[in-house]
C-alpha positions, 0 to 999 in steps of 0.5 A: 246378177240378173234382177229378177223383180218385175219391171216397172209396168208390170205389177203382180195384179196388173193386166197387160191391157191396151193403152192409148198412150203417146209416151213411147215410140212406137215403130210400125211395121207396114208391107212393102210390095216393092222389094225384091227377093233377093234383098230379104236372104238372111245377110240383108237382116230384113224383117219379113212376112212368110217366105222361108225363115232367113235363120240369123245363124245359118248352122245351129238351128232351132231343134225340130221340136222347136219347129213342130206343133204337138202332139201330130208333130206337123211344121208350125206355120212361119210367119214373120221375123222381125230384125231387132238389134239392142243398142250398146250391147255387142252380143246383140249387134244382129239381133231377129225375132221368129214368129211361129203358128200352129197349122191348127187355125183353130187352136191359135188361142191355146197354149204353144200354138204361137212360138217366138224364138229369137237369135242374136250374134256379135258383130264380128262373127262367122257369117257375116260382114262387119260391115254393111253387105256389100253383096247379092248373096250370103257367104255359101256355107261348109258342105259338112254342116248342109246336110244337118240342116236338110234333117232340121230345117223343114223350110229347107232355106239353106238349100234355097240358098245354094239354089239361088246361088248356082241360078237354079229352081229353089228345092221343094221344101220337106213334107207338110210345109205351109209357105205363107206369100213371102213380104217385105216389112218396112218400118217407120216411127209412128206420128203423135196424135194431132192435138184436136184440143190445142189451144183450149176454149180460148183459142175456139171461133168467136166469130158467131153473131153476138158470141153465139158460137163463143167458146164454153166459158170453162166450168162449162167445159167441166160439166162436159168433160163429167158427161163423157166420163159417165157415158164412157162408164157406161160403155161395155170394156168390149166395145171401149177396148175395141174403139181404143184400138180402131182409134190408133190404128186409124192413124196409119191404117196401113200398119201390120206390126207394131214395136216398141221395148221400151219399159211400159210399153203395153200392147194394143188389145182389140178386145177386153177378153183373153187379155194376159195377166202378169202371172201369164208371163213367165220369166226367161226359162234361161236366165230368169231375168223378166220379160217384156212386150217388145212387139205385136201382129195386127189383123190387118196382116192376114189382109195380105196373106190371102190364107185359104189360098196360100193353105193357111187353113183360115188362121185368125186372130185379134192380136199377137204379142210377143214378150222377150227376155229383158237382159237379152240373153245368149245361149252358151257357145257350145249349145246344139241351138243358137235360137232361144224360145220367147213368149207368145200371147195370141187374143182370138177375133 
C-alpha cells in the first residue's frame, strides 16, 4: 500500500518557499565544456543540456503528445536530462529525469509549458550492460522497432544514433525542432556555508589599544542581533527572497542545476511571487503516492544557451522545479510508454 499522507515538509497551508539551509546535501550541477559527444549517447547515463534527448529506454518512447505543446502541437523544447538512480531499489537501478519547454517563451509560467517526464530500468535489462559501459557505442537497436521511433521521436535521436555508428552526417531532425547547444553536466556536492561566527564574541581580536576594538560583551550582541531582526522585517519578501538566493548561489556561481530528494529539501526561489503552494503539487497521477521537490534549473543556464542564437525564442525564467513521484514508481511492462510525466513549476524573471 502506497502512503498517500503529505510528506513531512509539506503541510496543507505550507509554500514551497526558499530556505537557506544547510541540512541537506545538495549536488550541484555545473557545465562541463570538456566532454565529448560521444561520451553523453544514452549507454553513458549522463545528464546533459540540450542536444538530442539520449532516451533511457530506447523503443517505448514517450507519446507524441507528451513531446508537443498544445493547442499548435509544435515540439516542446528539450533542455535537459538529468541521471538520478534510487538506492536500494532495483526497478530504479538507471534512473533519468526529462526536462521540456513550450517553444512559447512567453507562456513558460503557465500551466504545461514546462513537462518533466521520467524513465527508470533494472539493472538487467534489454539495452544495457550489467556493468560499467565498456564501449563507444550503445548496442544497435532491432531494424523492426527503427521505423516506429522515426513517427515518434522528433529528435530523431536513434537515427543519430545508427549515423554515428555507420560514421556518417547525423539525420536532420523532423520538422520544428529547436536543438539547444548540446552540454555536459557534471556534478558535485555542494560545500557548507563557512561559519563567519566561529568562535563567537570570545574568540574576536582583543587586540586594540585599551580593548577599544574588545568583543561585544554578550547583552550587547543581543541588542544587535534584535536590530537586524527589525531592519530584516522591514525589508520587501522580494528583495529578502532575492537576497537568500544570490547568497548561495554565490557559493558556487558557477552552479546551473541544483538536486537533492531528500525529505524537506525545498527549492531556492529567486523571488517571493509565483511560489507553489501545496495544493499546486498534485500527487502521482499513476500511483497517487506524493510528490517531492528532487531538483531545479538555475537562470544562470540560459548563460550558456545562447537563445536568440540556437532559436530558443528568448526563453527566460527565475527558476525551475521539478517534483517527482516519492515511490518512484514503474509503468506496467505491457504499457505503449516506458516514460511517466512528473511535475513542473517555472517562476518567471
Amino acid at each position: 500500500m502506497v502512503d498517500t499522507q503529505l510528506p513531512q515538509w509539506l503541510d496543507e497551508d505550507d509554500q514551497l518557499d526558499c530556505e537557506d539551509d544547510d541540512e541537506h546535501q545538495w549536488i550541484l550541477g555545473l557545465v562541463d565544456e570538456t566532454k565529448a559527444p560521444q561520451t553523453l549517447l544514452r549507454h553513458r547515463f549522463s545528464s546533459k543540456v540540450g542536444g538530442r534527448p539520449a532516451w533511457l529506454h530506447p523503443v517505448r518512447l514517450p507519446a507524441v503528445e507528451a513531446l508537443t505543446s498544445q493547442p499548435d502541437g509544435r515540439p516542446l523544447v528539450f533542455l535537459l536530462q538529468v541521471y538520478a538512480p534510487v538506492e536500494d531499489s532495483e526497478a530504479a537501478f538507471h534512473r533519468m529525469l526529462y526536462l521540456f519547454l513550450s517553444p512559447h517563451s512567453d507562456r513558460l509560467a503557465g500551466a504545461g509549458a514546462a513537462r518533466a517526464l521520467r524513465c527508470q530500468l533494472p539493472r538487467h535489462n534489454a539495452y544495457y550492460s550489467p556493468d560499467p559501459p565498456s564501449t563507444r557505442l550503445p548496442l544497435p537497436l532491432p531494424e523492426d522497432d527503427m521505423g516506429c521511433l522515426l513517427t515518434r521521436d522528433p529528435w530523431r535521436a536513434a537515427a543519430a544514433e545508427a549515423a554515428l555508428s555507420a560514421g556518417e552526417p547525423a539525420p536532420s531532425t523532423g520538422p520544428g525542432v529547436r536543438v539547444l547547444p548540446e552540454l555536459a553536466i557534471r556534478d558535485e556536492l555542494e560545500e557548507p556555508e563557512a561559519d563567519a561566527s566561529e568562535g563567537g564574541w570570545e574568540a574576536a581580536d582583543l587586540s586594540g589599544e585599551n580593548g577599544a576594538s574588545a568583543a561585544l560583551a554578550p547583552e550587547e550582541a543581543a541588542m544587535e542581533s534584535e536590530l537586524v531582526d527589525e531592519v530584516e522585517a522591514q525589508v520587501d519578501p522580494g528583495t529578502a527572497a532575492f537576497a537568500t538566493f544570490a547568497a548561495r548561489v554565490a557559493r558556487r556561481p558557477q552552479q546551473v542545476l541544483r538536486y537533492c530528494f531528500e525529505d524537506g529539501a525545498r527549492p531556492l526561489w529567486p523571488g517571493a511571487e509565483c511560489v507553489p503552494s501545496a495544493a499546486d503539487v498534485p500527487p502521482c497521477v499513476h500511483c497517487r503516492a506524493p510528490r517531492r521537490f528532487e531538483f531545479q534549473v538555475l537562470p544562470q543556464l540560459l548563460n550558456w544557451l545562447n537563445a536568440d542564437e540556437s532559436g530558443g525564442d528568448g526563453m527566460d525564467w527565475g527558476a525551475i522545479a521539478v517534483f517527482c513521484c516519492t515511490a518512484s514508481c514503474t509503468p506496467p511492462p505491457h504499457a505503449e510508454s516506458a516514460y511517466l510525466e512528473e511535475f513542473a513549476w517555472v517562476q518567471p524573471p
